[in-house]
Backbone as a printed PyTorch tensor [residue, N CA C, xyz], in Angstrom:
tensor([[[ 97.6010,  76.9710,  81.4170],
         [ 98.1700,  77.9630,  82.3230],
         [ 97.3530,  77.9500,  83.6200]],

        [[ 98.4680,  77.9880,  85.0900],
         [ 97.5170,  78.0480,  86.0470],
         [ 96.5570,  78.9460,  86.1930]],

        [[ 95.0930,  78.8540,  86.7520],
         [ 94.6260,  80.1580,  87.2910],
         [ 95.0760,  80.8190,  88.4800]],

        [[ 94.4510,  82.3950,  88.8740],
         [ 95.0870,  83.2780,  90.1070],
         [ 95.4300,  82.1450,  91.2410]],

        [[ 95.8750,  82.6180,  92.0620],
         [ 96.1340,  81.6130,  93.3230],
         [ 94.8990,  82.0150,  93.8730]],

        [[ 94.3470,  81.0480,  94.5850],
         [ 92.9910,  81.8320,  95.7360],
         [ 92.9490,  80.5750,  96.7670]],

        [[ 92.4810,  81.3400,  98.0470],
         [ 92.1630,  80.3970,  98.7320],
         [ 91.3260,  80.8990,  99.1620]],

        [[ 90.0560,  79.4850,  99.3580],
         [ 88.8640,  79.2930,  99.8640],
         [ 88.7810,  78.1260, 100.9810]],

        [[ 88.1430,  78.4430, 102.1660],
         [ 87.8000,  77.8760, 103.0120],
         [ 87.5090,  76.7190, 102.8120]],

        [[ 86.1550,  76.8680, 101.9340],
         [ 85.0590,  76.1170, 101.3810],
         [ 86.4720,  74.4380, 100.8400]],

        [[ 87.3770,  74.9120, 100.3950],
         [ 87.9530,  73.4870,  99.7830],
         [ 88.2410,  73.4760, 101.0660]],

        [[ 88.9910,  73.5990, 101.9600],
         [ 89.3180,  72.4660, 102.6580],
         [ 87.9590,  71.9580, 103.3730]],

        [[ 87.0030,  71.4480, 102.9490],
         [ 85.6490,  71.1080, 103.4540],
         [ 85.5480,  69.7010, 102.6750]],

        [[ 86.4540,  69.4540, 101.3260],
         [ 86.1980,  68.6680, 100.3370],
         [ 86.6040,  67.6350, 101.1910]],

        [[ 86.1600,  66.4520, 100.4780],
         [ 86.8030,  64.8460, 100.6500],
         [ 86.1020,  64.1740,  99.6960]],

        [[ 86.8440,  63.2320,  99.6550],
         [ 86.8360,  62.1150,  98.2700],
         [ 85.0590,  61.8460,  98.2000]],

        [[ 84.2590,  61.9740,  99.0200],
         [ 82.4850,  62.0880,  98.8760],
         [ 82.3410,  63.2050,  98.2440]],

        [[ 82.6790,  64.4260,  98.7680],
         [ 82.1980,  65.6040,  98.3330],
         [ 82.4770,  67.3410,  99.3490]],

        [[ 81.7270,  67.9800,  99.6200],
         [ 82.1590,  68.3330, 100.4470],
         [ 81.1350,  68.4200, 101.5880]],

        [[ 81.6920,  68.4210, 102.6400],
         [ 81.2420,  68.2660, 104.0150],
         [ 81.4260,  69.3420, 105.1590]],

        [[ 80.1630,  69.3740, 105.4780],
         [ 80.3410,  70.7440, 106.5920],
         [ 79.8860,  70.3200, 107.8980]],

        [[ 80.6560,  70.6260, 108.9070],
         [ 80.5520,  70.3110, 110.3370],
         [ 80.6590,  71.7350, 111.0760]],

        [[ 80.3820,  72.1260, 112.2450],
         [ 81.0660,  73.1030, 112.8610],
         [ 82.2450,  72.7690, 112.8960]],

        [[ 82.7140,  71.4860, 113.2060],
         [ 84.4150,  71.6020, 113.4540],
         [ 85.2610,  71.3040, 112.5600]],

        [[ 84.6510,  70.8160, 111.1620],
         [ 85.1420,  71.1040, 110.1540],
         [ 85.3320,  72.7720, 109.4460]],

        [[ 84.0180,  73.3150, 109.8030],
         [ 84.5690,  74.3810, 109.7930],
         [ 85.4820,  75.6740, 110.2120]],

        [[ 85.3740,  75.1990, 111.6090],
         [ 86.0620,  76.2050, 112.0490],
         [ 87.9530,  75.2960, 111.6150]],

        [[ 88.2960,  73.9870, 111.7160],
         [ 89.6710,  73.4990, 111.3580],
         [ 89.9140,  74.2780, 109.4980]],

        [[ 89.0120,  74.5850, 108.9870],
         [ 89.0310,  74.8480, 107.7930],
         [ 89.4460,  76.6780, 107.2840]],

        [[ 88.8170,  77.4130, 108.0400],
         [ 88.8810,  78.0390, 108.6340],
         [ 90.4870,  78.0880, 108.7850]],

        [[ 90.9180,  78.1680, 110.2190],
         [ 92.4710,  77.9130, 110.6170],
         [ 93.8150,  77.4980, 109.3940]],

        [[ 93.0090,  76.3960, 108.6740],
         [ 93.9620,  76.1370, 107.6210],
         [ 93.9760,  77.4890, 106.3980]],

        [[ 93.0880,  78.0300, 106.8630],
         [ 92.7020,  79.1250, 105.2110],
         [ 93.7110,  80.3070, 105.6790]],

        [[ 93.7350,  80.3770, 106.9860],
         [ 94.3360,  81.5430, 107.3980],
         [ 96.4590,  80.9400, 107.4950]],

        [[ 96.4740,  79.8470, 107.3240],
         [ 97.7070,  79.1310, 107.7960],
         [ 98.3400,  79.2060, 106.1200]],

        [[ 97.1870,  78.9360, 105.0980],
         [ 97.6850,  78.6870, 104.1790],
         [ 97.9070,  80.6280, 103.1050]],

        [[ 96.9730,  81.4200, 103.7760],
         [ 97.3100,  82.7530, 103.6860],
         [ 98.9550,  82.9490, 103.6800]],

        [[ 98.7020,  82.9310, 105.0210],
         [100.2160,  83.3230, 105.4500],
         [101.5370,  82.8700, 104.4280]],

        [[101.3780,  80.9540, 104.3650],
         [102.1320,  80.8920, 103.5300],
         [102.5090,  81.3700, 102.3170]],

        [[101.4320,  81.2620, 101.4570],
         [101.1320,  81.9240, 100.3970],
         [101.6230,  83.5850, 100.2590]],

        [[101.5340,  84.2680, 100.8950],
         [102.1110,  85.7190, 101.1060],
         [104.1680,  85.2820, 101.1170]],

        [[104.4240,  84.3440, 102.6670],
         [105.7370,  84.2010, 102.2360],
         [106.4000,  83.9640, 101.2580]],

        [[105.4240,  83.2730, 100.4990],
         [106.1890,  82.3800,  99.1800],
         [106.2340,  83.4620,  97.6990]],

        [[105.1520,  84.4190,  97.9400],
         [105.2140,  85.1680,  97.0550],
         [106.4010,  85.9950,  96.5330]],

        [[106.3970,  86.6000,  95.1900],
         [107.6160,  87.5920,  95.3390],
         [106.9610,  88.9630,  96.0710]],

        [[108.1170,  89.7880,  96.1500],
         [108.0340,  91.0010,  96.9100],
         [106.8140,  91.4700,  95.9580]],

        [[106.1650,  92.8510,  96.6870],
         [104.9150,  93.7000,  96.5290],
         [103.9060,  92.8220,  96.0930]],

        [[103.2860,  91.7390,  97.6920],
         [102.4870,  90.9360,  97.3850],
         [101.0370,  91.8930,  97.6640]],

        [[ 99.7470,  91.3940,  96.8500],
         [ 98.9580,  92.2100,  97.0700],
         [ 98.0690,  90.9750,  97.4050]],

        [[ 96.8090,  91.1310,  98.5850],
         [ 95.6250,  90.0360,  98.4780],
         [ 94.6540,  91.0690,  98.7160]],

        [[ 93.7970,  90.3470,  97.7440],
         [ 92.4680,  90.6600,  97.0350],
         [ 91.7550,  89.8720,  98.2500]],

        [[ 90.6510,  90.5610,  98.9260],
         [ 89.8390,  89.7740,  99.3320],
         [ 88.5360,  89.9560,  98.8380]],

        [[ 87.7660,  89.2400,  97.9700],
         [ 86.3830,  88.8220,  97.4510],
         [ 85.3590,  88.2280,  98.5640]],

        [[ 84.2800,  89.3010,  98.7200],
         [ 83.2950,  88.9380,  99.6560],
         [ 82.1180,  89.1920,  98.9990]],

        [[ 81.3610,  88.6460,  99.4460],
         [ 79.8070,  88.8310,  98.8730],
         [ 79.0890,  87.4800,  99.7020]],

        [[ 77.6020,  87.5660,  99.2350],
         [ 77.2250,  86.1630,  99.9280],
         [ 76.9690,  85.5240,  99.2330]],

        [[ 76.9370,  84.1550,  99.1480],
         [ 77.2670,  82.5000,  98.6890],
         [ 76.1140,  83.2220,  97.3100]],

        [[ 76.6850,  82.6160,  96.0360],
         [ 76.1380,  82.8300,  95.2230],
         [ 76.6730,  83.5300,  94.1490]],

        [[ 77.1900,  84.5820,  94.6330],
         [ 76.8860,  86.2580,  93.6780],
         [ 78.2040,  86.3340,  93.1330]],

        [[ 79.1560,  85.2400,  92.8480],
         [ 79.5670,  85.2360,  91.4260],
         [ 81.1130,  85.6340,  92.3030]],

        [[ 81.6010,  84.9410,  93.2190],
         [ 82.7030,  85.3990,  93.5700],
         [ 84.1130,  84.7020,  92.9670]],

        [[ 83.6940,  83.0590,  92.8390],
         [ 85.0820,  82.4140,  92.2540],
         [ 84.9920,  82.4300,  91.1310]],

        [[ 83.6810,  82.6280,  90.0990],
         [ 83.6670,  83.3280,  88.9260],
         [ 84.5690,  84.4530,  88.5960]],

        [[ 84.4920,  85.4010,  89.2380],
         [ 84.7520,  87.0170,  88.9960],
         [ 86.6170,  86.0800,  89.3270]],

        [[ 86.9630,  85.8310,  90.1080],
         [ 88.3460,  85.4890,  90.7200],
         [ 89.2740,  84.9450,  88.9370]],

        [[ 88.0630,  83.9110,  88.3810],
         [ 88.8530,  82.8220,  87.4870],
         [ 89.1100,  83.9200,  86.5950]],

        [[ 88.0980,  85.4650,  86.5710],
         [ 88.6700,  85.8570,  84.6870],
         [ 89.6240,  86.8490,  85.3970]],

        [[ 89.9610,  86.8710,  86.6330],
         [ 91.3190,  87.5080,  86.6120],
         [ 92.7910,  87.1150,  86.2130]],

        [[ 93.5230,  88.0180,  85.3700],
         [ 95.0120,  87.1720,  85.1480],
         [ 95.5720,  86.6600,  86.0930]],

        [[ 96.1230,  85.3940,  86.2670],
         [ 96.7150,  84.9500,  87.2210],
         [ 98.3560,  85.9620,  87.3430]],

        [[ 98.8110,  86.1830,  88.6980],
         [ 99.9850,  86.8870,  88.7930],
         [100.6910,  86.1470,  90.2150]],

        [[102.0820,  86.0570,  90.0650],
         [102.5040,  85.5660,  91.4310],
         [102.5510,  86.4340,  92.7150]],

        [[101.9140,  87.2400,  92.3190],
         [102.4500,  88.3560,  93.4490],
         [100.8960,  89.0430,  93.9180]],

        [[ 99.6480,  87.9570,  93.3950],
         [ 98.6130,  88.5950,  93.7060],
         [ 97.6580,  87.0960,  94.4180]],

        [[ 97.3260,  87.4980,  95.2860],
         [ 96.4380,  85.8080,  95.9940],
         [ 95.3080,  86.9790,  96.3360]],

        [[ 94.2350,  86.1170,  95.9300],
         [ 92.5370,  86.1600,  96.0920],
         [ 92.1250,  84.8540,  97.5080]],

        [[ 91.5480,  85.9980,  98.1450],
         [ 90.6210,  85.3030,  99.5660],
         [ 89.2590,  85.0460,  98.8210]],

        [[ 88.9790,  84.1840,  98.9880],
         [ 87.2330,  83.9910,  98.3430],
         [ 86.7450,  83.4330,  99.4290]],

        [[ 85.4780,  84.4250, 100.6840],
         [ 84.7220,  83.5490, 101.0900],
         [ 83.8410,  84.5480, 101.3540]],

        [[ 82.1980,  84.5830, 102.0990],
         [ 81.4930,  85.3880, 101.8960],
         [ 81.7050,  86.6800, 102.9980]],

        [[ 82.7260,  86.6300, 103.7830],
         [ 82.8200,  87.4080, 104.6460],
         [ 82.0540,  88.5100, 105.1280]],

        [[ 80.5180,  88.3290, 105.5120],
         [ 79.6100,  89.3500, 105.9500],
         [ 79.9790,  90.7790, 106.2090]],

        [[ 81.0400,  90.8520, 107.5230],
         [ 80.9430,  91.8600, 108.4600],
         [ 81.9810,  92.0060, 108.4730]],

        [[ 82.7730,  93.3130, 109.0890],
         [ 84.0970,  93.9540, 109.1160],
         [ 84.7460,  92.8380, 110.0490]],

        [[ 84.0860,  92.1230, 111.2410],
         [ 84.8940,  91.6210, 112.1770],
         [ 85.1670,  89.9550, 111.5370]],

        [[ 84.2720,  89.7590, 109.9890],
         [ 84.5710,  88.6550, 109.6300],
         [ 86.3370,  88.6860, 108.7010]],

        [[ 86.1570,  90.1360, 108.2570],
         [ 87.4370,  90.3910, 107.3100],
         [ 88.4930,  90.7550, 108.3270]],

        [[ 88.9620,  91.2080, 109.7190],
         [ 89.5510,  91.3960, 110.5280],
         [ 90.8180,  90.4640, 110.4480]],

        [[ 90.7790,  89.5130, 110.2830],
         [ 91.7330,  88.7060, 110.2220],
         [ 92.7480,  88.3020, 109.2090]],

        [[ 92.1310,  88.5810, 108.2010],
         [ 92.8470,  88.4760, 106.6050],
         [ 93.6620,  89.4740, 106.5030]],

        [[ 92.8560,  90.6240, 107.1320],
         [ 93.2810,  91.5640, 106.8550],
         [ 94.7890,  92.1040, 108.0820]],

        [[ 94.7520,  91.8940, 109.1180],
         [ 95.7220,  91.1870, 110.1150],
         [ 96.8750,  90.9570, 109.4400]],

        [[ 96.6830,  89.3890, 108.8600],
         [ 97.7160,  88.7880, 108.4100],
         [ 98.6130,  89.6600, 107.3580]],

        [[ 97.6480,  89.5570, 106.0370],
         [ 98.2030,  90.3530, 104.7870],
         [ 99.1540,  91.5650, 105.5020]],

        [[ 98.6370,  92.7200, 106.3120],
         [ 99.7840,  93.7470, 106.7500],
         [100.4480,  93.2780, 107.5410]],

        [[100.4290,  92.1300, 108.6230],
         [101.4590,  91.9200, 109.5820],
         [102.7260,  91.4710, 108.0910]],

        [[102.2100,  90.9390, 107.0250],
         [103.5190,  90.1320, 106.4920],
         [103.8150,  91.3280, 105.3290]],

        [[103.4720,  92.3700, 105.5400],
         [103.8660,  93.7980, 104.6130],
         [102.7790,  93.3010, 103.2170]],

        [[101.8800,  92.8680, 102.9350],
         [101.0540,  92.7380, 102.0400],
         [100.0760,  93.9080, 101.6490]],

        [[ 99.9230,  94.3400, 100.1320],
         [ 98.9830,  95.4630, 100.5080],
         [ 97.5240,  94.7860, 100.3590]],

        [[ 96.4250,  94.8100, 100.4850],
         [ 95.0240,  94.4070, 100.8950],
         [ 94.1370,  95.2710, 100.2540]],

        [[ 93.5440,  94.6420,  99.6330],
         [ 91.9460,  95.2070,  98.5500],
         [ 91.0240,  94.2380,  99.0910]],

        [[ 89.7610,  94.8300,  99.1000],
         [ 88.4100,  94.8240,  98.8970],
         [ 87.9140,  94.6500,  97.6770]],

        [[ 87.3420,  93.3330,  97.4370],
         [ 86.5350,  93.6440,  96.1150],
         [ 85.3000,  93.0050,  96.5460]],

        [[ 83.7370,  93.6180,  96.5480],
         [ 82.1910,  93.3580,  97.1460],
         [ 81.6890,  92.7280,  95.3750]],

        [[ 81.3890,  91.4320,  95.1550],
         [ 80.6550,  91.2120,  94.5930],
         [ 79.2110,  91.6230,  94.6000]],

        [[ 78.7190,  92.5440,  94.1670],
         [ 77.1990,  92.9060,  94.8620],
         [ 75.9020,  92.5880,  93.9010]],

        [[ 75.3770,  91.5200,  94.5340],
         [ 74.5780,  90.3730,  93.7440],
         [ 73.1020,  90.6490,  94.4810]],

        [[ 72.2340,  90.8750,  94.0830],
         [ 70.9080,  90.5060,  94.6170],
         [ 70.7900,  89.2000,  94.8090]],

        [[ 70.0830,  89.4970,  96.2930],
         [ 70.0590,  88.0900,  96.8110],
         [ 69.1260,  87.1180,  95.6760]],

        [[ 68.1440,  87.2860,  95.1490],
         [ 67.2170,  86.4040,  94.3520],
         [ 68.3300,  86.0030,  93.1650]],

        [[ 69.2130,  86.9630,  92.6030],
         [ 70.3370,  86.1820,  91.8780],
         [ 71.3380,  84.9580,  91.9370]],

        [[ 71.6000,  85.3860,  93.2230],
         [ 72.8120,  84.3890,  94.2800],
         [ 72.0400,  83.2730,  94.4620]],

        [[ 70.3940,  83.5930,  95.3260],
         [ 69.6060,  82.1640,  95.2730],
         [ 69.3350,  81.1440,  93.9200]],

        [[ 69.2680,  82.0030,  93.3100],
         [ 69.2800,  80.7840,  91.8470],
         [ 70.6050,  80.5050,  91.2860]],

        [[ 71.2810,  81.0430,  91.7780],
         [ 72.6110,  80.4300,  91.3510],
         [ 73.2240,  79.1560,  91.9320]],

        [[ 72.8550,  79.2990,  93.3230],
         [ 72.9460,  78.0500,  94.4040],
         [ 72.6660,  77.3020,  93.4260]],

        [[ 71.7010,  77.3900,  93.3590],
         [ 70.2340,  76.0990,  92.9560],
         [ 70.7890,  75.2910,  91.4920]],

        [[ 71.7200,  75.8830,  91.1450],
         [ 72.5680,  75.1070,  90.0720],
         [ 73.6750,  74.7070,  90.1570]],

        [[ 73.9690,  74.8860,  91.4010],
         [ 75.5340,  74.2010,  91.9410],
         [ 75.1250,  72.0200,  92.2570]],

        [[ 76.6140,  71.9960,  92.3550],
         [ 75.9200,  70.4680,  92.7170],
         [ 75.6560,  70.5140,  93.7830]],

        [[ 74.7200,  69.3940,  94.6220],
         [ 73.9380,  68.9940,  95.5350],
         [ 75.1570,  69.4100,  97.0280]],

        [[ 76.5700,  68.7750,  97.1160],
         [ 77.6060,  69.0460,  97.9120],
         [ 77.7500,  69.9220,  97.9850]],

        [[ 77.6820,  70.9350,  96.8540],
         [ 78.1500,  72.5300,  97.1550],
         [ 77.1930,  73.7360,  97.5360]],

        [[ 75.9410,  73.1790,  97.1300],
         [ 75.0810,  74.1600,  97.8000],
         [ 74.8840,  74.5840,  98.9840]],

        [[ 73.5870,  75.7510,  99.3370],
         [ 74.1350,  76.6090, 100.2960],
         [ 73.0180,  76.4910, 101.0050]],

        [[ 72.4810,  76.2690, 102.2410],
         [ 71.0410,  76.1170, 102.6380],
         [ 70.7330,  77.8110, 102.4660]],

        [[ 69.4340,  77.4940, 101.5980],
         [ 68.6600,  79.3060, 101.4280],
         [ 68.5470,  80.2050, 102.6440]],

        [[ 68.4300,  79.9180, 103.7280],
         [ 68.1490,  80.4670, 104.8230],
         [ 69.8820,  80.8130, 105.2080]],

        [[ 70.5850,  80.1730, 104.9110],
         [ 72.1200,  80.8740, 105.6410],
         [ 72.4280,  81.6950, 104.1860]],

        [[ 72.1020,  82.0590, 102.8010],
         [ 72.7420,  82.6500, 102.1390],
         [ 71.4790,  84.2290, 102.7900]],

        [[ 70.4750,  83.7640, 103.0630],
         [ 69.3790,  84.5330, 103.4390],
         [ 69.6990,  85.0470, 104.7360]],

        [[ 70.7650,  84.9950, 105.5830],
         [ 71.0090,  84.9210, 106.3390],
         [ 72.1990,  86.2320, 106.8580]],

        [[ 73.2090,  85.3460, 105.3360],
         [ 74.1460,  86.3040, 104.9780],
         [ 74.1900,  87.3200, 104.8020]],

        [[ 73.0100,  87.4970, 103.6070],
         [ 72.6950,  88.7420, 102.9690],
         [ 72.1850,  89.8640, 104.1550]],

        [[ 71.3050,  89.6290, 105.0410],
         [ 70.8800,  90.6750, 105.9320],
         [ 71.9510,  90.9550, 106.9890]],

        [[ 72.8360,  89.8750, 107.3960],
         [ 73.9580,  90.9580, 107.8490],
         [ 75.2320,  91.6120, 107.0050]],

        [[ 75.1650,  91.3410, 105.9670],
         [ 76.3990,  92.0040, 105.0060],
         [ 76.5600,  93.5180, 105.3250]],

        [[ 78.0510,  93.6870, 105.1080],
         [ 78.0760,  95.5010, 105.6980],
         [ 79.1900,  95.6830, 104.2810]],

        [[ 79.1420,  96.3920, 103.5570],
         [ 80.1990,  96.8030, 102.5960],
         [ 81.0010,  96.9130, 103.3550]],

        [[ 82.5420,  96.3210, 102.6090],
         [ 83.7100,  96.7310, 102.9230],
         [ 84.0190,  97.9560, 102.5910]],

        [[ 84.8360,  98.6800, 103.9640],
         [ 85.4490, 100.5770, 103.6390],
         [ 86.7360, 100.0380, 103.4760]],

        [[ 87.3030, 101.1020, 103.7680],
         [ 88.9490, 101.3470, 103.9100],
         [ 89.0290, 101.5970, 105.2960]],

        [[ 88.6410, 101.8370, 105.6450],
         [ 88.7460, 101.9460, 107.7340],
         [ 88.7280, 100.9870, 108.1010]],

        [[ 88.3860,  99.4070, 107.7800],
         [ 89.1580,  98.5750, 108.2230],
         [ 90.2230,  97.7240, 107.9670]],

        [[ 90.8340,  98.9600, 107.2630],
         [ 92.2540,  98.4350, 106.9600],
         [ 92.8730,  98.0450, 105.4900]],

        [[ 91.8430,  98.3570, 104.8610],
         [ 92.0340,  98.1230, 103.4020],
         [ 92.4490,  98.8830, 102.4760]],

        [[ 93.5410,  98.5720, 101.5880],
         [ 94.3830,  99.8810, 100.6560],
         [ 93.7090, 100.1920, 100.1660]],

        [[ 92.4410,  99.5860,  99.2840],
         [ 91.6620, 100.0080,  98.4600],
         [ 90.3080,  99.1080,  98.5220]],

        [[ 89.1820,  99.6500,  98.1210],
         [ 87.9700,  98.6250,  97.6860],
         [ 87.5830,  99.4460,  96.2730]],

        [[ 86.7190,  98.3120,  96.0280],
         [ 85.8700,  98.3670,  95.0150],
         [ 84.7100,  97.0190,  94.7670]],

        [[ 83.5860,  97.9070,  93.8750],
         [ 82.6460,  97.2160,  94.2170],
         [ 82.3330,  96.8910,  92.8230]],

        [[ 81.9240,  95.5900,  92.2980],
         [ 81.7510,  94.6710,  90.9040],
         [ 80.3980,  94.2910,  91.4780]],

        [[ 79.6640,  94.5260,  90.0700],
         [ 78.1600,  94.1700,  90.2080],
         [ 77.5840,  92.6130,  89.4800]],

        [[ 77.6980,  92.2290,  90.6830],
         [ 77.1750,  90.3880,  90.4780],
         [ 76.2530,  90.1750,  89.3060]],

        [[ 75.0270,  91.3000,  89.4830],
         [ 73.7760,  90.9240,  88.8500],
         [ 74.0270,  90.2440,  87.5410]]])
């Protein structure tokens, strides 16, 4: 059985080596995540809901995503989205296309998330200093920016 639908940035980064990060890979990656949002919402049936999963690199986000039931009418954002003006856009889309929009904060101590890296493969890891990076600007997601609901799942 498939798992939830989700989209992550992070894949379109992949290629037949592994995955690869550029600025302009990222930001084209980026663009496609938000292109493939959209679709994904059209294609859905009616009372589509997206989940967006933020936390920083580590703290158990496409984990927490896989033990959700998969549903057609529910798509998961997985990326670490720091700051309100990083979720601004997801959140955009999902209501421009009548979608309702959740918050869910993986909330992981950073020394957790860092050893979690540290067991990913070599391609997927995260340089310590940008998950270290992450973590000191992270702002919990509210509902004032636009979100039907949040809630917060504890990484540790």
């Amino acid at each position: 059985m498939p798992g939830p639908t989700t989209i992550n940035p992070d894949d379109f980064l992949e290629t037949p080596e592994g995955r690869v990060w550029t600025p302009e890979r990222n930001a084209e990656a980026w663009r496609l995540s938000y292109a493939a949002l959209e679709r994904a919402i059209e294609q859905a049936p009616a009372s589509v809901r997206v989940v967006v999963v933020c936390g920083i690199q580590g703290a158990g986000k496409t984990t927490w995503i896989s033990s959700q039931p998969a549903s057609p009418s529910t798509i998961y954002f997985d990326a670490a989205l720091p700051g309100a003006r990083h979720r601004t856009e997801v959140i955009a889309i999902a209501k421009r296309l009548g979608a309702t929009v959740e918050a869910v904060w993986i909330d992981t101590p950073l020394d957790v998330a860092i050893q979690r890296n540290a067991a990913r493969p070599p391609d997927k890891m995260v340089p310590i200093p940008a998950i270290v990076a992450v973590a000191g600007q992270f702002e919990a997601p509210v509902a004032a920016e636009g979100f039907d609901h949040v809630s917060v799942q504890d990484g540790a």
